[in-house]
N, CA, C, O and CB atoms as a CASP TS submission, in Angstrom:
PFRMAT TS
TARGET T0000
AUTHOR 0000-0000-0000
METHOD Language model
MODEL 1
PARENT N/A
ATOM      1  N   UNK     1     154.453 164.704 133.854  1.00  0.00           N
ATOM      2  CA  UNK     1     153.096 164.632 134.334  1.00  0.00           C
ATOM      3  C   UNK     1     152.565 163.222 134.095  1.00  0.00           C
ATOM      4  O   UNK     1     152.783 162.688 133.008  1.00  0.00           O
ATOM      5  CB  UNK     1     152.209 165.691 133.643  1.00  0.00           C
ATOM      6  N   UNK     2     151.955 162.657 134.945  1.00  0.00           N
ATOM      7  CA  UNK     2     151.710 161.144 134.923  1.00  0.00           C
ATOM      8  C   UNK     2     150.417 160.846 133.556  1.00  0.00           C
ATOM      9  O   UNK     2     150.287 159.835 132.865  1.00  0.00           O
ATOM     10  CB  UNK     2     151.068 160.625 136.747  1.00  0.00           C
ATOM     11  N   UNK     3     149.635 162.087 133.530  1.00  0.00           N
ATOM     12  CA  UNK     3     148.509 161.730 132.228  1.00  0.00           C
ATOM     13  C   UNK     3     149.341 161.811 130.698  1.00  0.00           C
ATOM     14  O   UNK     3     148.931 161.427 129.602  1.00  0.00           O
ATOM     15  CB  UNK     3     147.041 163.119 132.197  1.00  0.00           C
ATOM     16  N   UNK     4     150.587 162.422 131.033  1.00  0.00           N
ATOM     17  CA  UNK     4     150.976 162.888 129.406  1.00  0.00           C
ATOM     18  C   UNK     4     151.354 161.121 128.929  1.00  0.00           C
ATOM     19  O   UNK     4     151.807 160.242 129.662  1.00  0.00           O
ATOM     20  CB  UNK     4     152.798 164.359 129.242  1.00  0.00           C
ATOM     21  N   UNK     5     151.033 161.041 127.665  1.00  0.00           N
ATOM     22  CA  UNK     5     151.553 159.985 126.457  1.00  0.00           C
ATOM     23  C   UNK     5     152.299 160.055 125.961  1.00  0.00           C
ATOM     24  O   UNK     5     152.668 161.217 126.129  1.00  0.00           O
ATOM     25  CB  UNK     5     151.091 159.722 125.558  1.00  0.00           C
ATOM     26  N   UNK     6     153.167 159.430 125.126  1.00  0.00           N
ATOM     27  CA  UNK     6     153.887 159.433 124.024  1.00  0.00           C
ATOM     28  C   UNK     6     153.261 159.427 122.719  1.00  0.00           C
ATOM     29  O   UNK     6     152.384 158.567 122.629  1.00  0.00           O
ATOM     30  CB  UNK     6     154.640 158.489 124.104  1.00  0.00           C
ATOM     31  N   UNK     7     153.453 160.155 121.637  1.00  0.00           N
ATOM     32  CA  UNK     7     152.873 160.190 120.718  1.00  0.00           C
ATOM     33  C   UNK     7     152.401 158.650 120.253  1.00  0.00           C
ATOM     34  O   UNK     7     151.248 158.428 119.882  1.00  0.00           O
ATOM     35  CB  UNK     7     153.632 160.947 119.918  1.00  0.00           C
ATOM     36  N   UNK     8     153.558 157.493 120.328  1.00  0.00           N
ATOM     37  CA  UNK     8     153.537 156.103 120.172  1.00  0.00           C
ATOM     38  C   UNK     8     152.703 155.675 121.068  1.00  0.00           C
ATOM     39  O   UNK     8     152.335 154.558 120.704  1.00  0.00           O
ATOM     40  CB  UNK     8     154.741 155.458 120.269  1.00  0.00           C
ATOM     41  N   UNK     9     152.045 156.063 122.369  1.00  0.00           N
ATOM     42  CA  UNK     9     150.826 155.056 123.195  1.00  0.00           C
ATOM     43  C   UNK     9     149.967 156.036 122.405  1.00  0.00           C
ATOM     44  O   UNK     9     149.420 155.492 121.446  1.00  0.00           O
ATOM     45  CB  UNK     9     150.607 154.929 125.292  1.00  0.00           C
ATOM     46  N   UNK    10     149.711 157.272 122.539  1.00  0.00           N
ATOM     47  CA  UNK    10     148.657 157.861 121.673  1.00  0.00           C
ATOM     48  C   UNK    10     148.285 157.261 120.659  1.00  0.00           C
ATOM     49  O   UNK    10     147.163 156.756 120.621  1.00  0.00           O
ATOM     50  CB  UNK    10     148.910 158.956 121.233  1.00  0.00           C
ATOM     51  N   UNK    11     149.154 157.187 119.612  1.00  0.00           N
ATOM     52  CA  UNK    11     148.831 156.123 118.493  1.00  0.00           C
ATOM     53  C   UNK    11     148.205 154.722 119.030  1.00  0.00           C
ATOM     54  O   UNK    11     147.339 154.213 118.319  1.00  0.00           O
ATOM     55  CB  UNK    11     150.233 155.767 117.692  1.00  0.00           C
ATOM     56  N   UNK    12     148.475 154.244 119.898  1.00  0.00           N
ATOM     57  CA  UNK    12     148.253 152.591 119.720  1.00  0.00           C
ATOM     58  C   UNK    12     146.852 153.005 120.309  1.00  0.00           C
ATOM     59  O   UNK    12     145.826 152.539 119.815  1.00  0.00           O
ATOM     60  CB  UNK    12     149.408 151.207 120.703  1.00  0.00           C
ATOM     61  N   UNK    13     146.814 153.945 121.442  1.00  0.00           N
ATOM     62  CA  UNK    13     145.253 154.139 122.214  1.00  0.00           C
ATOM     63  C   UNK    13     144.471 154.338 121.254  1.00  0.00           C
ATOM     64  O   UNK    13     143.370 153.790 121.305  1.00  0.00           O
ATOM     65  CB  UNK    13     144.987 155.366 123.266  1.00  0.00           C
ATOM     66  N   UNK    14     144.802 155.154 120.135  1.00  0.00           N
ATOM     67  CA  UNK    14     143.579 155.601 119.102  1.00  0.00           C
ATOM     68  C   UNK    14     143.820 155.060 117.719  1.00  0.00           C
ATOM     69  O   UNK    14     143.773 155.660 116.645  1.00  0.00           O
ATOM     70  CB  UNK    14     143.439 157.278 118.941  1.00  0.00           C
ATOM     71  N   UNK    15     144.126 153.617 118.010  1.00  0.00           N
ATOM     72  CA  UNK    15     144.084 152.284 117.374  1.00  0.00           C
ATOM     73  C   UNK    15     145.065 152.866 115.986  1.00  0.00           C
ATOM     74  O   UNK    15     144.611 152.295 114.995  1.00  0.00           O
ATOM     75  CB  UNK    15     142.236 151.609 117.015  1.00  0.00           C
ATOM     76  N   UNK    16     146.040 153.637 115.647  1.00  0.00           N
ATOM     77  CA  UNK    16     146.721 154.046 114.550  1.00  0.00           C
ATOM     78  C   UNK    16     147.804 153.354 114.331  1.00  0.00           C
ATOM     79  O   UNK    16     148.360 152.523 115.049  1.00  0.00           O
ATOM     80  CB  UNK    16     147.018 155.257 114.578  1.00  0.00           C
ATOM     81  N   UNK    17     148.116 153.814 113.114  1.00  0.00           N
ATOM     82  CA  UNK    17     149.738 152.727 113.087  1.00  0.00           C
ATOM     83  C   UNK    17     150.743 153.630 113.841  1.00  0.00           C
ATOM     84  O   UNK    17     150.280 154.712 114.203  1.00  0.00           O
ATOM     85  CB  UNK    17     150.580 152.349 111.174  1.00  0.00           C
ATOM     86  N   UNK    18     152.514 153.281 114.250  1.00  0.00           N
ATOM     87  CA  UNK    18     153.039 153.961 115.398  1.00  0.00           C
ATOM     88  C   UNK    18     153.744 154.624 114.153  1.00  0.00           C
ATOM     89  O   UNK    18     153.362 154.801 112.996  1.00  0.00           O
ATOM     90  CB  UNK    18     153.893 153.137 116.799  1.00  0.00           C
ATOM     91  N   UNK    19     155.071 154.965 114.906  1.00  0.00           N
ATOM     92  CA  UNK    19     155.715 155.951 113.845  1.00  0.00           C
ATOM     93  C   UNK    19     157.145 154.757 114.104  1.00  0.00           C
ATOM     94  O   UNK    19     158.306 154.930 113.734  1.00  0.00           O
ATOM     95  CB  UNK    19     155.898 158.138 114.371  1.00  0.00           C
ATOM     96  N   UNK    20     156.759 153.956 114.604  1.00  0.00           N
ATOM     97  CA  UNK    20     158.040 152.473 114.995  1.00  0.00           C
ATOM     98  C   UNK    20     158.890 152.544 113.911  1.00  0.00           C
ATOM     99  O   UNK    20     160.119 152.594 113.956  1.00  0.00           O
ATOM    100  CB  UNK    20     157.387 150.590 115.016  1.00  0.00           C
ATOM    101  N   UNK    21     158.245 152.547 113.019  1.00  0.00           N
ATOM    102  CA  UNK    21     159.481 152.190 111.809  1.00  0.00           C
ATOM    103  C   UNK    21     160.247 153.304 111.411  1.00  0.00           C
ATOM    104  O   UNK    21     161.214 153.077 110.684  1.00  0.00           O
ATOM    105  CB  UNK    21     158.899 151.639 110.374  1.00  0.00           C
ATOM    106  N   UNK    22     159.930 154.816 111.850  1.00  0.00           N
ATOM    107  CA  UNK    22     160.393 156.053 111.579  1.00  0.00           C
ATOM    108  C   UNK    22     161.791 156.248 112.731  1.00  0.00           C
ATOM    109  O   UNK    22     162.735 157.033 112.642  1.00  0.00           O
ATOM    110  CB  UNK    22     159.039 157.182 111.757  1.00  0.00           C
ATOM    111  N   UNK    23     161.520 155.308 113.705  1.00  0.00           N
ATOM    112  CA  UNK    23     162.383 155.392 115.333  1.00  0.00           C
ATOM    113  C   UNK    23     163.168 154.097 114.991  1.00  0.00           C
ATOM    114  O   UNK    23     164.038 154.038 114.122  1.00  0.00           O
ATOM    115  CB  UNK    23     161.236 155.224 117.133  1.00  0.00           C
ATOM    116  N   UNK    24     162.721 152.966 115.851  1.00  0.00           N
ATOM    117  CA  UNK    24     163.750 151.919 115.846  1.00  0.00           C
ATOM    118  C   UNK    24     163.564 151.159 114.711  1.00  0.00           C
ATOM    119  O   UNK    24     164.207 150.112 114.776  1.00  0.00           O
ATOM    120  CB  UNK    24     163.745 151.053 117.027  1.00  0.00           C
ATOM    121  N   UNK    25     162.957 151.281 113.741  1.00  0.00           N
ATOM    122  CA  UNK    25     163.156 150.625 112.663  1.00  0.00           C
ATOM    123  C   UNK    25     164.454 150.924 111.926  1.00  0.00           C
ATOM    124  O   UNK    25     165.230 150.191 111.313  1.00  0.00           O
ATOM    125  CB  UNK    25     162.097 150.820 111.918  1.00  0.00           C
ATOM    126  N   UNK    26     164.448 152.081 112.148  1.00  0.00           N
ATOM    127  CA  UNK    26     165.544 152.906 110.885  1.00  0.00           C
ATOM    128  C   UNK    26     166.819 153.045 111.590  1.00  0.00           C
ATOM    129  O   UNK    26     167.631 153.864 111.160  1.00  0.00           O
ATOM    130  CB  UNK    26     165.036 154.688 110.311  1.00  0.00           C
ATOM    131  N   UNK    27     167.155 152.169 112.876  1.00  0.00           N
ATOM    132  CA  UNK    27     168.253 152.255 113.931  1.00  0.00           C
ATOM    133  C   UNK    27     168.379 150.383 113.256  1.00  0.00           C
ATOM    134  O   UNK    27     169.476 149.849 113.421  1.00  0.00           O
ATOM    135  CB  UNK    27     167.691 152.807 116.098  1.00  0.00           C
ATOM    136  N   UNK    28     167.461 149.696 112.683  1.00  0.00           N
ATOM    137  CA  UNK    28     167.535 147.949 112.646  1.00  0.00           C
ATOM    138  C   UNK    28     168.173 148.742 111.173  1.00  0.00           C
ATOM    139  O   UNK    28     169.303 148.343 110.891  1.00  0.00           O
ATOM    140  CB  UNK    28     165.715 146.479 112.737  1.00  0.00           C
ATOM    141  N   UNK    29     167.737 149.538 110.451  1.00  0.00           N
ATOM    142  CA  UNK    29     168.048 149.073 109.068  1.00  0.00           C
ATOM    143  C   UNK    29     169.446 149.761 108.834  1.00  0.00           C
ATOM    144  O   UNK    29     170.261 149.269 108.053  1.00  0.00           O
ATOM    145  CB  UNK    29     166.852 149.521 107.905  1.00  0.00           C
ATOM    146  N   UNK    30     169.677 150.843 109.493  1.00  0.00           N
ATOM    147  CA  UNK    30     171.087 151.141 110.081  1.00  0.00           C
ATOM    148  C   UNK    30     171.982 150.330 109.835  1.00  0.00           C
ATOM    149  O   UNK    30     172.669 150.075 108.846  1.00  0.00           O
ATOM    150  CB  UNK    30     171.167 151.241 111.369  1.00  0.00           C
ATOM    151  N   UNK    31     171.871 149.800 111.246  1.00  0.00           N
ATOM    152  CA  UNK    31     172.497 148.286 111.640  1.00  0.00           C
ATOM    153  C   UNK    31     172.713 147.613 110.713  1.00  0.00           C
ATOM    154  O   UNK    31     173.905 147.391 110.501  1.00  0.00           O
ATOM    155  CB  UNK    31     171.763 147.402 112.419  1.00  0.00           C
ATOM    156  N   UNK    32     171.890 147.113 109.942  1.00  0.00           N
ATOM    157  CA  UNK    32     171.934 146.379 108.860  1.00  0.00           C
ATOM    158  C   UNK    32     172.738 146.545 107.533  1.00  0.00           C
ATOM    159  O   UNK    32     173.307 145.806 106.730  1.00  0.00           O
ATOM    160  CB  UNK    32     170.852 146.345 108.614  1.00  0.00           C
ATOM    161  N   UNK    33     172.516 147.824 107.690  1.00  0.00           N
ATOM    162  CA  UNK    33     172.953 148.200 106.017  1.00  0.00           C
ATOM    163  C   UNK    33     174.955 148.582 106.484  1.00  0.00           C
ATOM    164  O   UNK    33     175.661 149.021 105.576  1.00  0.00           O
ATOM    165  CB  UNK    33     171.645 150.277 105.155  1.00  0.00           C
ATOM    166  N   UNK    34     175.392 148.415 107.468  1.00  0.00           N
ATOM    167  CA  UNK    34     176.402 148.147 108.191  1.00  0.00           C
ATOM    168  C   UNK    34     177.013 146.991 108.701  1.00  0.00           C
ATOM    169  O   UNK    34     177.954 146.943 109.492  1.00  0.00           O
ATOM    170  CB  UNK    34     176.238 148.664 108.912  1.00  0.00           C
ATOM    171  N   UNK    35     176.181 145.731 107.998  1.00  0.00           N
ATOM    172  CA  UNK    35     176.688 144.351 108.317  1.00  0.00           C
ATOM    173  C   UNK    35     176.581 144.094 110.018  1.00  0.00           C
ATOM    174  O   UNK    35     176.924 143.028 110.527  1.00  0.00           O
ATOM    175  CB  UNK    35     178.355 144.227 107.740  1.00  0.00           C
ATOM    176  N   UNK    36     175.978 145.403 110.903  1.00  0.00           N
ATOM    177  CA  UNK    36     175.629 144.855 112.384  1.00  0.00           C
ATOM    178  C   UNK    36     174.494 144.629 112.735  1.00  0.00           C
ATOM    179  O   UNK    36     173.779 144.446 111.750  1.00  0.00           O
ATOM    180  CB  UNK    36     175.962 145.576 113.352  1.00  0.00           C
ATOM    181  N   UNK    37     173.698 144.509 114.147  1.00  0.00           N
ATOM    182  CA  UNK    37     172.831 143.741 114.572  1.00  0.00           C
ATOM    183  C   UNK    37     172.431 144.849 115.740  1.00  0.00           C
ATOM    184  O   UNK    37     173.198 145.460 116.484  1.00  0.00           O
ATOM    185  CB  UNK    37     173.353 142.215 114.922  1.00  0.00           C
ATOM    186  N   UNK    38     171.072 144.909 115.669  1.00  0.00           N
ATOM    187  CA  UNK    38     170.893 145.869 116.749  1.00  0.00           C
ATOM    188  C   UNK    38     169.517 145.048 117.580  1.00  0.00           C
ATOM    189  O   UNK    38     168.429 145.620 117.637  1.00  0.00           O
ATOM    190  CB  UNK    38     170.552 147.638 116.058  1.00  0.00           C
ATOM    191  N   UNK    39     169.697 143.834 118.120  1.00  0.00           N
ATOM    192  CA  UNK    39     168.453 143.187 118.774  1.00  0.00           C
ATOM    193  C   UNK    39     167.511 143.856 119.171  1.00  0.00           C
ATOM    194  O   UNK    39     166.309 143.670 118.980  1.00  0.00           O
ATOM    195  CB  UNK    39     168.661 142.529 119.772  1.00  0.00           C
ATOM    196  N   UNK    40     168.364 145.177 120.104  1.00  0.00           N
ATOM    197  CA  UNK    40     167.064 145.146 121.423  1.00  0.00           C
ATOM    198  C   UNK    40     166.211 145.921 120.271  1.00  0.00           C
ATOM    199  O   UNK    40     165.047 145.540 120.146  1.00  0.00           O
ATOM    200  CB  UNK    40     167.361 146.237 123.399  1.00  0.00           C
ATOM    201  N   UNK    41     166.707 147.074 119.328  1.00  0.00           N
ATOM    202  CA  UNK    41     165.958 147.854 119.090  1.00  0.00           C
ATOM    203  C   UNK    41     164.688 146.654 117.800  1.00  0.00           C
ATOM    204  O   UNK    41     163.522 146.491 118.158  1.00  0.00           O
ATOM    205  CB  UNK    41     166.971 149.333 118.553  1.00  0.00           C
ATOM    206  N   UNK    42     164.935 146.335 117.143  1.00  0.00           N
ATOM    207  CA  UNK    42     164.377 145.141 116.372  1.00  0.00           C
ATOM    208  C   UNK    42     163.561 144.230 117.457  1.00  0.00           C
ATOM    209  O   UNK    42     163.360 143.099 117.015  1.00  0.00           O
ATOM    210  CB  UNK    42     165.664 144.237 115.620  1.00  0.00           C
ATOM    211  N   UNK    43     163.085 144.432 118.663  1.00  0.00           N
ATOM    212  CA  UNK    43     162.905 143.569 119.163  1.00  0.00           C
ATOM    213  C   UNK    43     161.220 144.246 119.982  1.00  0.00           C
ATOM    214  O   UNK    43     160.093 143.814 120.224  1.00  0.00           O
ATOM    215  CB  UNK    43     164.325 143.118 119.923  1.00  0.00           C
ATOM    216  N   UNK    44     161.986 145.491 120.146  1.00  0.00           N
ATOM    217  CA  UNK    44     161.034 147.302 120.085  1.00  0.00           C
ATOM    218  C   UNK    44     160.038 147.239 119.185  1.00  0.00           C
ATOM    219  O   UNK    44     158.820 147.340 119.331  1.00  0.00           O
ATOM    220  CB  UNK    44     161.983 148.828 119.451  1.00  0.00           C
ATOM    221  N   UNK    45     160.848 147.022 118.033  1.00  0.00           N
ATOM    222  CA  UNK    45     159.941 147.382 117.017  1.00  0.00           C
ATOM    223  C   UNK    45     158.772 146.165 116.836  1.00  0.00           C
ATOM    224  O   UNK    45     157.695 146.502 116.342  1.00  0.00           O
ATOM    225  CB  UNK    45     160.816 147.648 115.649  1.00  0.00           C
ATOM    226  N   UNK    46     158.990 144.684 117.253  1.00  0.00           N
ATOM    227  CA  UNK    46     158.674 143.709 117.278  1.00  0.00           C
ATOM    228  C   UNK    46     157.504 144.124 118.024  1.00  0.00           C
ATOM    229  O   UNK    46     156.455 144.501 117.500  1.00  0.00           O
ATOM    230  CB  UNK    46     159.558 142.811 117.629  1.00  0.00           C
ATOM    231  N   UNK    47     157.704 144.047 119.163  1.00  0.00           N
ATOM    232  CA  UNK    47     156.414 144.642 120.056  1.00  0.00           C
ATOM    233  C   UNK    47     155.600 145.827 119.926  1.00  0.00           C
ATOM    234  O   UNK    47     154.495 146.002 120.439  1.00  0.00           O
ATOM    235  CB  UNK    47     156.782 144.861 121.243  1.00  0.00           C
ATOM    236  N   UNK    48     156.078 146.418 119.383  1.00  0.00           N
ATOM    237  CA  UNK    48     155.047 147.693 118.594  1.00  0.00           C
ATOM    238  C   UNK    48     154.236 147.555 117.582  1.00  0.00           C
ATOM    239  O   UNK    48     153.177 148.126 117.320  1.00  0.00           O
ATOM    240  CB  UNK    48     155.715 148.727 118.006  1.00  0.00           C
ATOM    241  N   UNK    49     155.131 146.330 116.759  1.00  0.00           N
ATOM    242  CA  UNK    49     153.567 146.083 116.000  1.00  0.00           C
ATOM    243  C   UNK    49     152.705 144.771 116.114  1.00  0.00           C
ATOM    244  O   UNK    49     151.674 144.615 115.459  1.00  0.00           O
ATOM    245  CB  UNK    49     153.742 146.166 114.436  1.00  0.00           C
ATOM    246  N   UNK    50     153.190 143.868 116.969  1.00  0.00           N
ATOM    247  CA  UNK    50     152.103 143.132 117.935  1.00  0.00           C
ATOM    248  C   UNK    50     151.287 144.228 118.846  1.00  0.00           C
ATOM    249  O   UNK    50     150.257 143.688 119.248  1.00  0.00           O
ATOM    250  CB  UNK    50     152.935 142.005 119.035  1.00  0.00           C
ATOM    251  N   UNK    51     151.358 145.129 119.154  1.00  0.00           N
ATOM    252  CA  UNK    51     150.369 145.729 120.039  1.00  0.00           C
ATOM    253  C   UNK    51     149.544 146.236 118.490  1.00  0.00           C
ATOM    254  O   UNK    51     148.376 145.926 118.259  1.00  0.00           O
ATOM    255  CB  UNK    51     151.056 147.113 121.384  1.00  0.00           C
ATOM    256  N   UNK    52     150.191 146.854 117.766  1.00  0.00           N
ATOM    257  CA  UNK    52     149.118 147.612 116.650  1.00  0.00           C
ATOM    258  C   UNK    52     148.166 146.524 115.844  1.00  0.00           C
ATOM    259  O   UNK    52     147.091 146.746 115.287  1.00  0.00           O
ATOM    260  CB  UNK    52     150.086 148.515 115.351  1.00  0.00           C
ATOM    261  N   UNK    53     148.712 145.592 115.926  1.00  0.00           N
ATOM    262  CA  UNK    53     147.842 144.154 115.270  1.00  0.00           C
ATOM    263  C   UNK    53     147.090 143.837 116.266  1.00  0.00           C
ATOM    264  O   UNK    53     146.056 143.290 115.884  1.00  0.00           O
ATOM    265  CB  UNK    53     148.710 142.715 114.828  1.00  0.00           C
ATOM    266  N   UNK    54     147.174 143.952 117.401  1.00  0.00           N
ATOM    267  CA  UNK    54     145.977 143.403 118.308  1.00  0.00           C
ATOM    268  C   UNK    54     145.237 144.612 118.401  1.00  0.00           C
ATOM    269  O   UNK    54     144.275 144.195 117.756  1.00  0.00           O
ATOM    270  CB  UNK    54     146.366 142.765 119.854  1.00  0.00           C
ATOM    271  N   UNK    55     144.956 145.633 118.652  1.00  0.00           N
ATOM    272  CA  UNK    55     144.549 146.757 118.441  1.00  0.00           C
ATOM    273  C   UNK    55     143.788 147.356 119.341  1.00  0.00           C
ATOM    274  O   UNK    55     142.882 148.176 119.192  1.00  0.00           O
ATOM    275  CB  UNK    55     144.067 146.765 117.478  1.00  0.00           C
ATOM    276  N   UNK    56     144.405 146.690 120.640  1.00  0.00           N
ATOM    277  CA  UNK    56     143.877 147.017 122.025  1.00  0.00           C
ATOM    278  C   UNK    56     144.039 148.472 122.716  1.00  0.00           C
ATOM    279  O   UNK    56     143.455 148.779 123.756  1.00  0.00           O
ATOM    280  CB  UNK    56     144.530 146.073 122.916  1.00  0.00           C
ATOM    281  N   UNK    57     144.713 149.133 122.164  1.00  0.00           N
ATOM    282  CA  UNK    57     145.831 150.098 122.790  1.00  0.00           C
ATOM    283  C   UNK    57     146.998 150.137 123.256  1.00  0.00           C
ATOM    284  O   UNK    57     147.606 149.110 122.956  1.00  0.00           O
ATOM    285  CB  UNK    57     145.587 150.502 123.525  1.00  0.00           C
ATOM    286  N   UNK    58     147.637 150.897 123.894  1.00  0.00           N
ATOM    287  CA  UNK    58     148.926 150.481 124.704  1.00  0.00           C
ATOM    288  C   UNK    58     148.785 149.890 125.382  1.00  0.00           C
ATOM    289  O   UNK    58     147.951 150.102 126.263  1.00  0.00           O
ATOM    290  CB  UNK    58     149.621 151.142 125.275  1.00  0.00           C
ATOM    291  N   UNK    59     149.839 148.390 125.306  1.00  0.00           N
ATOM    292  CA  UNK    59     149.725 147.649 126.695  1.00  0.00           C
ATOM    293  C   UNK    59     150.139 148.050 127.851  1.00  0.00           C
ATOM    294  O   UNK    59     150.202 147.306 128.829  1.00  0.00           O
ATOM    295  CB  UNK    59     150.261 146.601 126.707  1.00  0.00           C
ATOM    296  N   UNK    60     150.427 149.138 127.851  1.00  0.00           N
ATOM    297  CA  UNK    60     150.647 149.953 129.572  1.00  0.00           C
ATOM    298  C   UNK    60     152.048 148.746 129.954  1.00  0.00           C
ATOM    299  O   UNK    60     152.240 147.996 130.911  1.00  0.00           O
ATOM    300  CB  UNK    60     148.622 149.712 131.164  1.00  0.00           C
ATOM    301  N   UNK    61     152.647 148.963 128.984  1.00  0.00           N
ATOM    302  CA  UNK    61     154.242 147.889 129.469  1.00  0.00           C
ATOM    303  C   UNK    61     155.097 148.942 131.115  1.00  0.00           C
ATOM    304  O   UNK    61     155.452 150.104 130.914  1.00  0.00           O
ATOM    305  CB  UNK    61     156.013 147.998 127.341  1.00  0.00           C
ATOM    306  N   UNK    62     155.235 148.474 132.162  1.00  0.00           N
ATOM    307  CA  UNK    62     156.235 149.534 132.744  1.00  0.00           C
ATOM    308  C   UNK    62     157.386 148.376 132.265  1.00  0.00           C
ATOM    309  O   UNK    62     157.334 147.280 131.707  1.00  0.00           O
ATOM    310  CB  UNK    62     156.084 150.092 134.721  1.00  0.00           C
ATOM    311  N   UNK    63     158.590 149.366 132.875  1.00  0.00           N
ATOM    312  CA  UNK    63     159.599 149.102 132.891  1.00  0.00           C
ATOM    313  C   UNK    63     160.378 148.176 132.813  1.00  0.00           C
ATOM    314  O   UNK    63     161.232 148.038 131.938  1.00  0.00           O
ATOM    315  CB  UNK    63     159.731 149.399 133.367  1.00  0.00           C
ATOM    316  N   UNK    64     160.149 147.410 133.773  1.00  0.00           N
ATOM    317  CA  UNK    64     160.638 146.072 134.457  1.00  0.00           C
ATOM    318  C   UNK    64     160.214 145.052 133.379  1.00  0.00           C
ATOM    319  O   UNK    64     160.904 144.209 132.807  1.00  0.00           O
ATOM    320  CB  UNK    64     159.898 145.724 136.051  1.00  0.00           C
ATOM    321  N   UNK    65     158.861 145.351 133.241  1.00  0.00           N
ATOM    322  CA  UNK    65     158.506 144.269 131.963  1.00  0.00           C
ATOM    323  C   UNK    65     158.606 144.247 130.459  1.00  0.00           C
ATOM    324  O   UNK    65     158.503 143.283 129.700  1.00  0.00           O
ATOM    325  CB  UNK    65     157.317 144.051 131.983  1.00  0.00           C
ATOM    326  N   UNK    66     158.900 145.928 130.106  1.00  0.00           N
ATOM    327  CA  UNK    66     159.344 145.718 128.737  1.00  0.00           C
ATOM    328  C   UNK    66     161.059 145.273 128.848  1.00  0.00           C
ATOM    329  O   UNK    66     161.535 144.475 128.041  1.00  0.00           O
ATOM    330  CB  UNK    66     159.038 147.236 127.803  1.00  0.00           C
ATOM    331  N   UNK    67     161.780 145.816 129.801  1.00  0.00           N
ATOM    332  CA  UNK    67     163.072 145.209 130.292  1.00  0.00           C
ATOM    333  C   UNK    67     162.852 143.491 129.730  1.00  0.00           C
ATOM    334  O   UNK    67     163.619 143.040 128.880  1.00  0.00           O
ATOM    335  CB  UNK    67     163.233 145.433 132.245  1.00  0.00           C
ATOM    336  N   UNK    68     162.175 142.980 130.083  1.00  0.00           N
ATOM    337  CA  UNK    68     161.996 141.382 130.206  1.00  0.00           C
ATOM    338  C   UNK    68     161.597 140.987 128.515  1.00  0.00           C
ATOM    339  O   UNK    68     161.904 140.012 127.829  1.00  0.00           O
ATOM    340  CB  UNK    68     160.507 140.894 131.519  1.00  0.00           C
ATOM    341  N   UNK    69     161.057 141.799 128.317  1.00  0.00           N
ATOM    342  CA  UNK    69     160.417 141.704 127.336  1.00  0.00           C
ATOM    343  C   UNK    69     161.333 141.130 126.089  1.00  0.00           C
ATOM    344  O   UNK    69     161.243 140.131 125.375  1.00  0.00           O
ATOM    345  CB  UNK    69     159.817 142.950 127.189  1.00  0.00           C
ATOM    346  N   UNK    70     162.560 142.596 126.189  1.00  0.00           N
ATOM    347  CA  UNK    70     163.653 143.020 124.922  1.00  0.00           C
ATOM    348  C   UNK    70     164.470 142.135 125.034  1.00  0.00           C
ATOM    349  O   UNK    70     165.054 141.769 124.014  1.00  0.00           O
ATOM    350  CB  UNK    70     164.457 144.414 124.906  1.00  0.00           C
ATOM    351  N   UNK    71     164.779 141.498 126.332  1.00  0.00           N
ATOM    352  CA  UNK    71     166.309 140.513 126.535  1.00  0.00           C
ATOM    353  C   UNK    71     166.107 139.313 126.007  1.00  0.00           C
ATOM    354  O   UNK    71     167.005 138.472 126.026  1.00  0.00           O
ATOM    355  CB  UNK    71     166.841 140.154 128.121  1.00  0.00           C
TER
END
């Protein structure tokens, strides 16, 4: 349904912290604690909490541009 959210834009709309570090955080520290590297997701998480520090809401990212975003 085009009105439903993700709990994570819900959060950012009603200015909260996300649950980022519960999702791709814990996929970076994974990675990590495995001597590997997981960019894109570290990169996720990067932009999740630049949106929660600006505290605008969801930046309504589509596709194409969080695509651009992660690479």
């Amino acid at each position: 349904m085009a009105e439903e959210r993700t709990s994570m834009a819900q959060d950012l709309e009603r200015h909260r912290l996300t649950e980022v570090e519960f999702l791709n955080g814990e996929i970076v520290a994974l990675a990590r604690a495995n001597s590997r590297d997981a960019p894109l997701n570290r990169r996720i998480v990067e932009l999740v909490h630049q949106a929660e520090r600006a505290g605008a809401g969801s930046p309504h990212l589509d596709a194409n541009t969080l695509l651009a975003l992660i690479r």
